[in-house]
Structure formats: C-alpha cells, structure tokens
N, C-alpha and C positions, 0 to 999 in steps of 0.2 A: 382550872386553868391549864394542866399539863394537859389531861384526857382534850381539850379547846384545839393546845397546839398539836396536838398528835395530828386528831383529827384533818386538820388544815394541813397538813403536812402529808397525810395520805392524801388529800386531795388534788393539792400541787402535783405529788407523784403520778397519780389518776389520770390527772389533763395531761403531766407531759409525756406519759404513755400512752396516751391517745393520739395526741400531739404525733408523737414521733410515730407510731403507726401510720396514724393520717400521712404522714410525709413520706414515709419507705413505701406505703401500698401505691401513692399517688406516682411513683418513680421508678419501682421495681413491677408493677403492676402493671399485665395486658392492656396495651392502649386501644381505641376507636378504631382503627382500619383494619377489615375484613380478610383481604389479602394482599398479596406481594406488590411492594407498588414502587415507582420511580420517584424521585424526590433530586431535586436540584438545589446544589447551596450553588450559588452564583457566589463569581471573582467578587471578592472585597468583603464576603459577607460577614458580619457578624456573630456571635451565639444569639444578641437580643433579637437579629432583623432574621436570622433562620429559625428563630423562635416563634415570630411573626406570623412568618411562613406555613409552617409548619402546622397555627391554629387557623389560619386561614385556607388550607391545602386539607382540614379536617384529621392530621397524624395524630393530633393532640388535644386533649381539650381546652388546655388554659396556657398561651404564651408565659403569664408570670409565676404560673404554679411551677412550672417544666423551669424558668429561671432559680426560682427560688430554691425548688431540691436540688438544681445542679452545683448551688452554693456548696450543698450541704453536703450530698452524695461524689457530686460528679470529679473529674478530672481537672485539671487547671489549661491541660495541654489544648494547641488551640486547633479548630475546627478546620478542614480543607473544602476546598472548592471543588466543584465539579457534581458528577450524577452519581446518587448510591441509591442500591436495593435496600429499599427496607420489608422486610418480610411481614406476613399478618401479624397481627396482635402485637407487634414491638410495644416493648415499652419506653419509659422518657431516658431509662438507661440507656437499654439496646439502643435506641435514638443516638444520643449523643457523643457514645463508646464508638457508632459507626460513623458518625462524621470526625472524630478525631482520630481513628485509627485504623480503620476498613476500607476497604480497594473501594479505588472508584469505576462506574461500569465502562470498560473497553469497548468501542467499537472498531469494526475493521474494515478494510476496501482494502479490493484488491489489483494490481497491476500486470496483468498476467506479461509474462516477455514477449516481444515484440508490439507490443500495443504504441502507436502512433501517439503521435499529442496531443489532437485533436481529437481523439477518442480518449487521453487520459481527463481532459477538459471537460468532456460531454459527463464522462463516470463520475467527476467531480461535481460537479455541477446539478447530477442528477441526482445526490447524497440528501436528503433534506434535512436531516439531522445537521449539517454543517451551516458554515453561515457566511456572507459574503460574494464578491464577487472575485473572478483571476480571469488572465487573460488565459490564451492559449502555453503554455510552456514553450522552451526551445526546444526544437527537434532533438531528441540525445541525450537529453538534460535529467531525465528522470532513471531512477532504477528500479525496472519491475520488482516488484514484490508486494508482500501482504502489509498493510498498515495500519495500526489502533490509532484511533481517536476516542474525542469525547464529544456527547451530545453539545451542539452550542460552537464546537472549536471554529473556526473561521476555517475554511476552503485554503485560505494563502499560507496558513501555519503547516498544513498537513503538507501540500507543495513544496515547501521548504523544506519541510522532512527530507521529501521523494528524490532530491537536488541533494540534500546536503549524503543522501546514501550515495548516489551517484559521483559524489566529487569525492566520497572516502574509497569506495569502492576502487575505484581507477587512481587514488595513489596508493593503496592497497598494491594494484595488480601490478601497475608503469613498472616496479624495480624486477618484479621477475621475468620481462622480455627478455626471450630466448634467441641466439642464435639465426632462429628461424623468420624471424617477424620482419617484414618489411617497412615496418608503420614505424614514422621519425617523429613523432608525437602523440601526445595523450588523445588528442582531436585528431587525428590520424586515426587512432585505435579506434575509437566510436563509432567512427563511420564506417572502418569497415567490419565492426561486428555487427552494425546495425546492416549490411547487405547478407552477412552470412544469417545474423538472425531470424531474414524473412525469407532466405533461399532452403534453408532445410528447417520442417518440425519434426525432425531426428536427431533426438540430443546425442546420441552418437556418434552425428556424422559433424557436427558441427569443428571439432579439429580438421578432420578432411576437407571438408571446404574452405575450411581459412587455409591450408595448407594450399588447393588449388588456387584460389585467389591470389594467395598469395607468389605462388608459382608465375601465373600469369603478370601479375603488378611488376615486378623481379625482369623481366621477359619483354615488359613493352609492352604485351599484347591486350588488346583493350578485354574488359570486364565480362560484358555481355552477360548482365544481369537483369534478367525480367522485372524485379521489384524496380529496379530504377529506373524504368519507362512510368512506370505506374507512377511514383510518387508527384512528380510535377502535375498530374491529370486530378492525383485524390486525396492527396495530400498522410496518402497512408490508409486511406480507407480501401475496403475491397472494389475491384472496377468492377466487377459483377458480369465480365466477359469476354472473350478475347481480346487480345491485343492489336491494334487493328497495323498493317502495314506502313500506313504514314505515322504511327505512334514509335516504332520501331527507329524511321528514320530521322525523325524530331531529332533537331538541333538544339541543347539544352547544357544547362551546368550539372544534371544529375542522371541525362540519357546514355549508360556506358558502352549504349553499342554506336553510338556515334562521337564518342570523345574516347582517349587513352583513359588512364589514371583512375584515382579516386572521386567519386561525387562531390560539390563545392559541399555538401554537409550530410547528415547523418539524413536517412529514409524512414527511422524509427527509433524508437528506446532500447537500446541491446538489453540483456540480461549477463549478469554475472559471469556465465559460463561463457556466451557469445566472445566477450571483453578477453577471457582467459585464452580464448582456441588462437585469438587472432595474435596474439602476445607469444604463443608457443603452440603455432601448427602443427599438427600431423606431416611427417617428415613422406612424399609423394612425387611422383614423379609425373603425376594426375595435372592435366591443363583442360579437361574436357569432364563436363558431367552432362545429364537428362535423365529426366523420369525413369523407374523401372516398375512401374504400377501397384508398388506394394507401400507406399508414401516417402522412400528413400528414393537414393539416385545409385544411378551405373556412371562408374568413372572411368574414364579415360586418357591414357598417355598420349594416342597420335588421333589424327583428325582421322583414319579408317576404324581406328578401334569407337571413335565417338560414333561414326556414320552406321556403324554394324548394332552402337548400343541405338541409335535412332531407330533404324528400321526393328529392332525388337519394342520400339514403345509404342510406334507404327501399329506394329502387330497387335501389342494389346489396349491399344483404342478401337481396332479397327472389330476386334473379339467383343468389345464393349458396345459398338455401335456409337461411336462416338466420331468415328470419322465414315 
C-alpha cells in the first residue's frame, strides 16, 4: 500500500511537472511570427478580444492558451491602446509585457514655418495612416512644427494639437512684448509675423524685418509686402510667376500696397521665432528693404539708399539673365 501511494504521488508530481512545463514553454516560448510586425490593440480593447486578435492576426496560436498562462505568469496591470512593435519570435510574455508597458509606435508630420493652411490641409489629409475628415484650418491658427501621432488617430485630434501649440505658444510670448513692438494684440502679432515669416527665409533677418515693418506701421507708411498681393490670388500657395501690375494695384483687405496698416488677417502660419521678432524687433532705423541675390535682403534707411540697393539687384538679375 505505501510503495501504491508513493507511486501515485510521483506521478501526480510527473503530470504537474509536465503540466507546468507545458505552461511556462507555451508562455515564455518563441511564438509563430517570423519577423518584426505591427500589431494594433484598438480603444476599448480587452486582454480576451486582443487575444482574439492576436490568434486571428497568426502572433499566437491559441487565444485561450495565451489567456490561460496569463492567469498564471502574467501581470494584472492592464493593457494600452494604440500600435506596438512586436519583434520575431515574441513570445505570449514579450506579447503581453509590451501591451501593458512598451511605447506605442509614434508617428510624425511635419509643419515646416510658414506653410499656409491649405497646404497644412492637403499634408493632413494626405497622411493615410490618420483617419477622418477637417476642414481647412484658420489662417494663423496652427504652429509649425514636428508632430507624433498614432496609426488610426483621427486628422481633427492631431489639429487640435497644432491649434492648441499655437494658442500656448502666443501666451507664452504676449508678456514678453518689448518696447519695440507695435502690435496692440495677440491677433495683431500673428499677422504680422505671418508677413515677416513669408518676406525672409533668413532666420536672421527675421528681427530686422519686424523691426522694419514695424518702423513703417509706427510711421503710417503703407507695408508694401509682396506676400500679401499673393495671398487673396492663392490663398498662400506659390503663384508660380510674377506679379502682374493690376495684382499690385488690387484693392483688397490684405493688398498692403494699396491699403495703410495691417492685413484684415494672417497670409500664413508664423513660427515661433517669426511670433518672437515681431514682439521684440531689432532696434533699425531701416524703412526700405530688396533682394541682394544671395537669399537675404539689403536694408535701407532713405528711399536713395533703397533705389541704389535696387539698381544693385538690377545688376545681378541682369548677370543672371533674368532681366
């Protein structure tokens, strides 16, 4: 009878060494997928319905086997939403270790400064990975820059990002207007860094030109800003040609060689810096700028010193063949 229960007793042991093998291999053990693959817990998911998933997507072989060790092995802590790497061979561990506690995969678009809104629209729109539809934004409304998402996120989520950077941003800046700044509101500032932002791609001249601009606004003296012919014509997009003579003379709320003051609104998205120049210009006695063919401008204090930097830009289109 004892040698009976021994017996029985190593064999219970037997099974539940096998047992628990069978269950640590089935859990800690190289899964099915070959290599690094994308894997999507969707909002609201579950562990049973990402389990689901999971045997029907081929990670895994058996949704209740992958439940059953997670009873045994796994964490209690619960699962997140969104897109995770899962690497080759994971097993039902690495699995469930990375949906309870591993980044989810970032994606990014980007806003370069001065991008229009109807080009931030088209960028958006042309993302496939997002999901949804948005209208065009407000002119002004967005702040360039880099921004993650997630596979799936909706179009209007990531917009609201771009809005709510733009509205920290400018009460960020609003308390440090200097002195210098002519602008008597936040919506004041915007617009006119969104003229300096499209009048220089010289991040160093951008103070000097708000400083000019600002010079002239100070002054009465109208703008005379090229972008802001353009923008009633293309809404910020490139005109792809000269300016023609009746565009110049257009009667418009945003044509500044034909009205005093400020544009009725912004021409484009400023950037950070733009926001800053116009808040705390470069101190200038500069009312005059034009090309000087190396992608900055020649500044000017009197209308001969503008006319003498003309006839040098003159000169080197005329070297170019351009006039």
């Amino acid at each position: 009878m004892k040698r009976a229960i021994l017996a029985l007793a190593a064999i219970v042991v037997a099974v539940a060494l096998v047992g628990a093998a069978w269950l640590g291999l089935g859990w800690y053990g190289s899964g099915p997928v070959k290599e690094d693959t994308a894997f999507i817990v969707p909002s609201g998911s579950t562990l049973t319905s990402a389990a689901r998933k999971l045997e029907e997507e081929g990670h895994i072989h058996s949704a209740d086997g992958f439940l059953l060790r997670a009873k045994f092995f796994g964490s209690s802590d619960p699962i997140k939403a969104g897109e995770f790497l899962l690497p080759a061979g994971a097993s039902p561990a690495t699995i469930l270790d990375t949906f309870q506690h591993g980044e989810v995969i970032r994606r990014f678009v980007t806003i370069p400064e001065g991008m229009p809104s109807v080009l931030v629209h088209e960028s958006l729109m042309a993302e496939p990975l997002l999901t949804g539809e948005i209208s065009v934004p407000e002119e002004g409304s967005v702040l360039p820059n880099t921004y993650d998402f997630e596979r799936g996120e909706s179009r209007a989520a990531v917009l609201a990002r771009m809005q709510a950077a733009m509205d920290q941003a400018i009460a960020e800046l609003w308390p440090t207007r200097g002195p210098r700044s002519v602008v008597n509101s936040p919506e004041e500032a915007v617009v006119l860094a969104s003229i300096v932002e499209k009048e220089t791609g010289v991040p160093s001249e951008r103070g000097m030109v708000a400083g000019l601009y600002s010079n002239r606004l100070r002054e009465g003296i109208r703008l005379q800003a090229d972008p802001t012919i353009i923008y009633p014509i293309t809404q910020g997009r490139p005109l792809g040609r000269r300016i023609r003579r009746s565009e110049i003379d257009a009667v418009n709320d945003y044509n500044t060689y034909s009205m005093a003051g400020l544009p009725r609104g912004p021409i484009t998205n400023p950037g950070r810096e733009s926001l800053a120049a116009v808040l705390n210009p470069d101190e200038t006695d500069a009312l005059f700028m034009v090309a000087d063919g190396s992608g900055g401008h020649a500044f000017g204090r009197t209308l001969a010193e503008h006319q003498a930097n003309v006839e040098k830009w003159y000169a080197i289109r005329r070297e170019r063949g351009e006039m």
